[in-house]
N, C-alpha and C positions, 0 to 999 in steps of 0.2 A: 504494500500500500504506500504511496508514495506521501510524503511532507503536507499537500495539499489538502488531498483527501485525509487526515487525519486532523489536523486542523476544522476541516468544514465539518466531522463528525465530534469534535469534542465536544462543543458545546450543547448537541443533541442526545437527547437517550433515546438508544437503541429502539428501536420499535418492530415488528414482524420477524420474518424469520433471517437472521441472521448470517445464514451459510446459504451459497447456490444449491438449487436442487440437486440431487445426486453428490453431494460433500458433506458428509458430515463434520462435525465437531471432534468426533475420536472414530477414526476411521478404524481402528483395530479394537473398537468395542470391547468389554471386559474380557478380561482373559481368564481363559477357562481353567476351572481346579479354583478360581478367585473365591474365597471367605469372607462373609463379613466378621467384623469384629464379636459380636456377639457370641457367634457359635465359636469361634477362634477360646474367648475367653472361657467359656462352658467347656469346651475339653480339655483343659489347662487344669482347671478344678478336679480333684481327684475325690474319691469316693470318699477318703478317710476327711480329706479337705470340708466337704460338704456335711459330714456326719459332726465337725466340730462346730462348722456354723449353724446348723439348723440347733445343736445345743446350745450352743450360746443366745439363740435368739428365742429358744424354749426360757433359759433361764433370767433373760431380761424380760421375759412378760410376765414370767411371775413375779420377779422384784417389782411390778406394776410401770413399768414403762410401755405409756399407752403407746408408742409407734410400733415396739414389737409385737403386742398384743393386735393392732390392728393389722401388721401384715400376716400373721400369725390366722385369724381372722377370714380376712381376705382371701387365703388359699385353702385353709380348711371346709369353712363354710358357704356354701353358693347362693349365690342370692335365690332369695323365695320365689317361686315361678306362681302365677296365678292357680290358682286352687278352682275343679270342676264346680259347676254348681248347678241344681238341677232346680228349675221353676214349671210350677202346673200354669201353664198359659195358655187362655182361651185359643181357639183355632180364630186365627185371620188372615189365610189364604183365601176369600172370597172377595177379597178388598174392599168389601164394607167398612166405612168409617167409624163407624161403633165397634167393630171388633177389632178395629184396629187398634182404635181409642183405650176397649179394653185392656187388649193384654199390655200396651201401654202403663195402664194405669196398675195394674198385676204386677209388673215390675219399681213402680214407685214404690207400691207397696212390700216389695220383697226387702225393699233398701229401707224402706221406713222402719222396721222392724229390726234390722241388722243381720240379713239374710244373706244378702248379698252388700260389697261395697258401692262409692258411688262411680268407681271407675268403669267398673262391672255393668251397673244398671244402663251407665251412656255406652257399653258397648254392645248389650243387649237391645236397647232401646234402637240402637241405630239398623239391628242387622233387623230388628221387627218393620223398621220404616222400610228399609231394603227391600224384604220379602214382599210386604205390601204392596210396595211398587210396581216389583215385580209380578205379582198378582194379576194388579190393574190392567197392566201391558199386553199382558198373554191370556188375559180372561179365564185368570183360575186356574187354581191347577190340579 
């Protein structure tokens, strides 16, 4: 690139694509056998390695260091996945708006009671509108 052209591009930021079609940037692309660091350092760690740290990090959550404890935590126990839950809900595949209305209101009621949550109730709520719809569309089903 000659003195000129470098000049007339300083003051701009780069913009689109930078190399001619058919040139890349790294023409020999990563080279094969290439590691990232991550796994580089996980093989490094030796069995007996790993058996001192996971005790040492047993033994800092008991002394109540809440970091050990949370990542301790973190890899033991999985987050709670939604739990099934089973409602008696009027039929409203005929797309009538009162039975739609109902089992609608069947599910308010599930959640009023503490049957179901309210995450729950708007996800049921939603898939009842859905059906409904779909009802409508195809004249029953």
């Amino acid at each position: 690139m000659s003195d000129n052209a470098h000049a007339d591009n300083a003051g701009r930021k780069q913009r689109g694509r930078p190399f001619t079609p058919g040139v890349s940037g790294n023409p020999g692309g990563k080279p094969k056998g290439c590691r990232n660091r991550a796994g580089i350092l996980l093989e490094a760690i030796s069995d007996s390695d790993l058996v001192a740290v996971v005790t040492k990090l047993v033994t800092q959550a008991k002394a109540g260091d809440m970091t050990a404890i949370k990542i301790l935590l973190d890899r033991l126990i999985p987050p709670p996945r939604t739990r099934a839950v089973t409602l008696d809900l009027p039929s409203f595949a005929d797309g009538n708006a009162k039975s739609r209305a109902a089992a609608l209101a069947a599910v308010l009621d599930a959640m009023a009671v503490g049957q179901i949550d309210p995450s729950q109730a708007e996800m049921i709520a939603g898939l009842v509108e859905t059906t409904a719809r779909a009802s409508e569309n195809c004249g029953g089903f």
